[in-house]
C-alpha positions in Angstrom: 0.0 0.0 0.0 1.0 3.4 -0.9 1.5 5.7 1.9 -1.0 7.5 3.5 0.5 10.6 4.1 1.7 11.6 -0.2 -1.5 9.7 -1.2 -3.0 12.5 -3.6 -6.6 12.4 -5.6 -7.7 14.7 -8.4 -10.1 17.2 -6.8 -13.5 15.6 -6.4 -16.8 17.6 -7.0 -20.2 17.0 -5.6 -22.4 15.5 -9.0 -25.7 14.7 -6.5 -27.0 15.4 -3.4 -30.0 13.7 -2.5 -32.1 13.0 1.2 -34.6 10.7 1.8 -37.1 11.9 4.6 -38.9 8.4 4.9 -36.6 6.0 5.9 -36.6 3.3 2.9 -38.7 5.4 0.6 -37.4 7.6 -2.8 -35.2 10.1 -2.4 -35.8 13.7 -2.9 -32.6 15.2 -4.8 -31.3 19.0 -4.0 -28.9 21.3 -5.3 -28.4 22.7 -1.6 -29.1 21.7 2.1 -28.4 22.8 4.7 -26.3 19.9 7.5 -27.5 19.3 10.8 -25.3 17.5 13.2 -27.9 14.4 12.3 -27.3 14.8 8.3 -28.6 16.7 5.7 -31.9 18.6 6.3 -34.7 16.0 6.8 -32.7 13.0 5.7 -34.4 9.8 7.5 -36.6 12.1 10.1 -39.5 9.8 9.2 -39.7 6.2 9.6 -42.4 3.8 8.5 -43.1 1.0 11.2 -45.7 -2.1 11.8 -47.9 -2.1 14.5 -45.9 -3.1 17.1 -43.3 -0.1 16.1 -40.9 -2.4 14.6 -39.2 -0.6 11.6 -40.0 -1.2 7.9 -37.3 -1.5 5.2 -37.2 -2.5 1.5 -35.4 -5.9 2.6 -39.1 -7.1 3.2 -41.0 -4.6 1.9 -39.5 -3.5 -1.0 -43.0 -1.2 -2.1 -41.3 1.3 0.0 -39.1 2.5 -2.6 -42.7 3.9 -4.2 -43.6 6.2 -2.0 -42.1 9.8 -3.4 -42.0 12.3 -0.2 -41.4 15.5 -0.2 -41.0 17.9 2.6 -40.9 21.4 3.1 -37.5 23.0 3.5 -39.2 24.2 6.8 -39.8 20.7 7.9 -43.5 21.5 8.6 -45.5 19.7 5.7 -44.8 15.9 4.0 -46.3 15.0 0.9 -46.4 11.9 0.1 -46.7 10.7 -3.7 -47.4 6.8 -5.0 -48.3 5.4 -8.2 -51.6 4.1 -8.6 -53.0 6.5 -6.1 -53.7 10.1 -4.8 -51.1 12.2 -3.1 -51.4 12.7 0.5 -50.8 15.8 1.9 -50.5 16.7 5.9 -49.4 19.2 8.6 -46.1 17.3 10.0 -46.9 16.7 13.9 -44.5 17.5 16.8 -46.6 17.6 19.8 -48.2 14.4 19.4 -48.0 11.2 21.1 -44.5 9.5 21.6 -44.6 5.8 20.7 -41.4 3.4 21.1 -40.3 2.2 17.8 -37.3 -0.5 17.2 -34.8 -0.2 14.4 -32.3 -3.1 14.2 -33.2 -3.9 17.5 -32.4 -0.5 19.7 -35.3 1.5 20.8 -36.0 5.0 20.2 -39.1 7.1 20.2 -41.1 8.2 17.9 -43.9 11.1 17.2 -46.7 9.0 15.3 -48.1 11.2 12.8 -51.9 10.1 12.7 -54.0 7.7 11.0 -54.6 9.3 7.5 -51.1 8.3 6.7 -51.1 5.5 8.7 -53.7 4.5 5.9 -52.1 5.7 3.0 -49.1 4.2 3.5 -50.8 0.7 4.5 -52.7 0.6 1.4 -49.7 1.5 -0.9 -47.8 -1.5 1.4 -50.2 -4.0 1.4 -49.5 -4.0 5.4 -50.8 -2.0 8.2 -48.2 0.3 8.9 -48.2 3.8 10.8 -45.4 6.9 10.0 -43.4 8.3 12.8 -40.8 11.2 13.0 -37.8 12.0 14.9 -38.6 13.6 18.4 -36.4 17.2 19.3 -35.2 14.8 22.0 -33.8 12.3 19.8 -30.5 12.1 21.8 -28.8 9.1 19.5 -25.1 8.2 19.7 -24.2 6.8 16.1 -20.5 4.6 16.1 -17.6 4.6 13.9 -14.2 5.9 13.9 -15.7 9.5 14.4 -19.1 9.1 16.4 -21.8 11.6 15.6 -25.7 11.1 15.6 -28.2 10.7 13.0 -32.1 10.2 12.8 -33.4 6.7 11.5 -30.8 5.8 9.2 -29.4 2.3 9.8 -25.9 4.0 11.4 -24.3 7.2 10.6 -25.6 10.8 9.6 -24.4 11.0 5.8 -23.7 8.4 3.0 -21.0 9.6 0.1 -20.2 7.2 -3.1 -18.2 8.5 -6.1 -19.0 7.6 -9.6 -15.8 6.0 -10.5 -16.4 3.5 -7.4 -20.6 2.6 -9.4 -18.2 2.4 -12.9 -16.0 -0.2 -11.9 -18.8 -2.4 -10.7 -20.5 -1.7 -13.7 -18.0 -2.6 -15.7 -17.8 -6.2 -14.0 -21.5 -6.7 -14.4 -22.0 -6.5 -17.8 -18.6 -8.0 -18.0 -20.1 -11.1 -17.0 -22.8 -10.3 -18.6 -25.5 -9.1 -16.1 -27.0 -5.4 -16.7 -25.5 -2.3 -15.2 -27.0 -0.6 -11.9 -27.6 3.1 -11.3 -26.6 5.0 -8.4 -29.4 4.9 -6.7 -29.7 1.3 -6.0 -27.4 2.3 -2.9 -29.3 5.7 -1.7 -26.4 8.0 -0.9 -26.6 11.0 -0.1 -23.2 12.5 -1.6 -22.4 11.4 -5.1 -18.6 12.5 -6.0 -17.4 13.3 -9.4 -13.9 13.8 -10.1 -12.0 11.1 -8.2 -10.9 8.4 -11.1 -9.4 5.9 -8.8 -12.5 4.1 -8.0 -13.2 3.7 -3.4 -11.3 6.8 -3.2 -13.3 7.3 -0.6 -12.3 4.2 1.1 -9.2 6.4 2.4 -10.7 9.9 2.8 -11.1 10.4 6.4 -11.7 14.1 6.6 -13.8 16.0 4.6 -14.4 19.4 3.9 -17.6 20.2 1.6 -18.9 24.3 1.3 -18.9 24.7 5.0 -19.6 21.5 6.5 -16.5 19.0 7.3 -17.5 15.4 7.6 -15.3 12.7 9.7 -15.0 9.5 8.6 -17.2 6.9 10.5 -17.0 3.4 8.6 -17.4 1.4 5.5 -21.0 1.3 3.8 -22.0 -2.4 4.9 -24.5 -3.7 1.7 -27.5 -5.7 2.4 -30.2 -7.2 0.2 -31.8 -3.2 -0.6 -29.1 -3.2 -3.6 -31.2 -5.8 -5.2 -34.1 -3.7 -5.2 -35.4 -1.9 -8.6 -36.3 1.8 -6.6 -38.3 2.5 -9.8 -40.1 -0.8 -9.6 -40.6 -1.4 -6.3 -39.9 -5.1 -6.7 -36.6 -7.5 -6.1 -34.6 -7.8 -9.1 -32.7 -11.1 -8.2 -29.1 -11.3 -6.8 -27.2 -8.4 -8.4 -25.1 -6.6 -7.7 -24.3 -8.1 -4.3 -22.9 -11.0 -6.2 -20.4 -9.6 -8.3 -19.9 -7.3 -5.3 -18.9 -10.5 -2.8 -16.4 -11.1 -5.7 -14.3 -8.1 -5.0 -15.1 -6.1 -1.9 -15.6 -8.5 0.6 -13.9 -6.9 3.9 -13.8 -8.4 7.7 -16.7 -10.8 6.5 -18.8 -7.9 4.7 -19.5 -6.7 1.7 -18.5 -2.9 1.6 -19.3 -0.2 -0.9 -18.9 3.2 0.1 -18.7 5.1 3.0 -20.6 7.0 6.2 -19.1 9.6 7.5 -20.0 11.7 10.6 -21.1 15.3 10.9 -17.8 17.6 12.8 -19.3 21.0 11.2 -22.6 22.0 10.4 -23.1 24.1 8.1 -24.0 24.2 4.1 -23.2 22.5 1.1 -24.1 22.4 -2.8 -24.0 20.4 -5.9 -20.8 21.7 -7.6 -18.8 22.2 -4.2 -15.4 21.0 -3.9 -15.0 17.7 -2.0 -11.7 18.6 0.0 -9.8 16.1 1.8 -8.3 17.1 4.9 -6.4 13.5 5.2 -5.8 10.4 3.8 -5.7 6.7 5.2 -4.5 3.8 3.8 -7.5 1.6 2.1 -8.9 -1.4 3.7 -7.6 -4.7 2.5 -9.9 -6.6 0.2 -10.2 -10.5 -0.8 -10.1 -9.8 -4.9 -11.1 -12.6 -6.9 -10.6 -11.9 -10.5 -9.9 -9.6 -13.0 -11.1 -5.9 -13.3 -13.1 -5.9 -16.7 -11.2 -3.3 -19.3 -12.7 0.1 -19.7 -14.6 -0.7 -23.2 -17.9 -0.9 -21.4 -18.0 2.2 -20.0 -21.1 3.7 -22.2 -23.0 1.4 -20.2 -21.9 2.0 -17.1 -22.2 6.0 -17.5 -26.0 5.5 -19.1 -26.8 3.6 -15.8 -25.4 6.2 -13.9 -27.6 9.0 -15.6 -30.3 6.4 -15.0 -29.8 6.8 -10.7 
């Protein structure tokens, strides 16, 4: 491995930025936000659960990914968009009655927000489901090599991915003949342009982005969501964790991308620079195979344009 401290990477620029209000539903893409300490504004505030509070995710209910949100920059009114039916429209509550929901096991609380969504979204799921939202007093502790906080994401506050990390998966699907995958089959929320060594961002521990600098938390552990089509709604079979498992298998997991932390709040923009503040060395990987040649990168950038 090269060493950390003369490792150097062309400047990387911010392509997307992109926050998903509903844990497990669409995202809604920006050219701005503003970072709280928990992420950028409103990312995973709200969280679909079952009756007994328990979370829902796209790993067994994959439906979620239909549900469009959208959320004023205030924070103060969701609507919610599906196909098949009509949009839903409602005065975000913050007073209201505290219920104790369960993500992966911990317990935090949650402000349910009534039962008009609470039907919605259990018609749109085929499942009774209600919709909670982050109390003021969320006091969370997120873990990693810098700990920070977040609302209802599965760990840390904000999720970067560079293009040139999607491309070289890309190019081994559809080397082996599978089809290419866009971005958002992974739901970041910082896509980075600019960085042509692909998992860059496997040795960028501090970031500096507008005004907000990010500390780097841990690898992006994949799960069985990658194999959901988010404009389907439906399970697509076992790609791309498969051709993954081929090359980025690390301490038993599959990796792909990284969380980092909130140090600075503050705001950020497509088109920013993505400065890094200082560089690691890059996790060892079991690689098994060959990296497919360059050829098929049309395909790999059309996906792209495609997340």
């Amino acid at each position: 491995m090269s060493d950390p401290v003369v490792f150097r990477a062309p400047q990387g620029v911010v392509r997307e930025l992109v926050t998903y209000p509903i844990k497990g539903c669409a995202g809604m893409p920006l050219a701005r936000s503003q970072v709280t300490p928990a992420g950028l504004a409103h990312d995973r505030s709200f969280m679909v659960v079952d009756p007994a509070g328990v979370f829902r995710s796209q790993r067994r209910d994959p439906r979620l990914a239909l549900v469009r949100p959208m959320v004023t920059a205030d924070g103060t009114r969701l609507t919610l968009h599906a196909p098949g039916t009509d949009p839903l429209d409602l005065a975000v509550e913050i007073d209201a009655v505290r219920r104790d929901v369960l993500l992966f096991g911990a317990r935090f609380r949650g402000i349910d927000q009534g039962e008009a969504v609470a039907g919605w979204l259990s018609r749109v799921l085929g499942t009774p489901s209600r919709l909670v939202r982050v109390p003021p007093e969320h006091d969370r502790v997120t873990d990693g090599e810098t700990p920070g906080t977040s609302g209802y994401a599965d760990s840390c506050a904000v999720h970067l991915l560079s293009l040139s990390t999607l491309d070289l998966l890309n190019e081994r699907l559809v080397g082996r003949g599978s089809a290419p995958v866009p971005m958002g089959r992974f739901r970041p929320n910082i896509v980075v342009a600019g960085w042509d060594v692909p998992h860059t961002e496997d040795r960028a521990r501090r970031l500096r982005i507008g005004a907000v600098d990010l500390g780097y938390a841990k690898l992006a552990d994949r799960c069985v969501v990658t194999t959901v089509d988010q404009l389907a709604g439906s399970k697509t079979g076992p790609e791309p964790l498969r051709t993954l498992a081929d090359y980025r298998r690390i301490d038993g997991k599959i990796a792909f991308g990284v969380k980092y932390a909130v140090v600075a709040v503050g705001v950020l923009g497509v088109g920013d620079e993505v400065a890094v503040g200082h560089w690691q060395e890059a996790p060892r990987t079991e690689l098994v195979g060959s990296i497919i040649p360059a050829a098929v990168g049309g395909a790999t950038a059309r996906a792209r344009d495609r997340g």
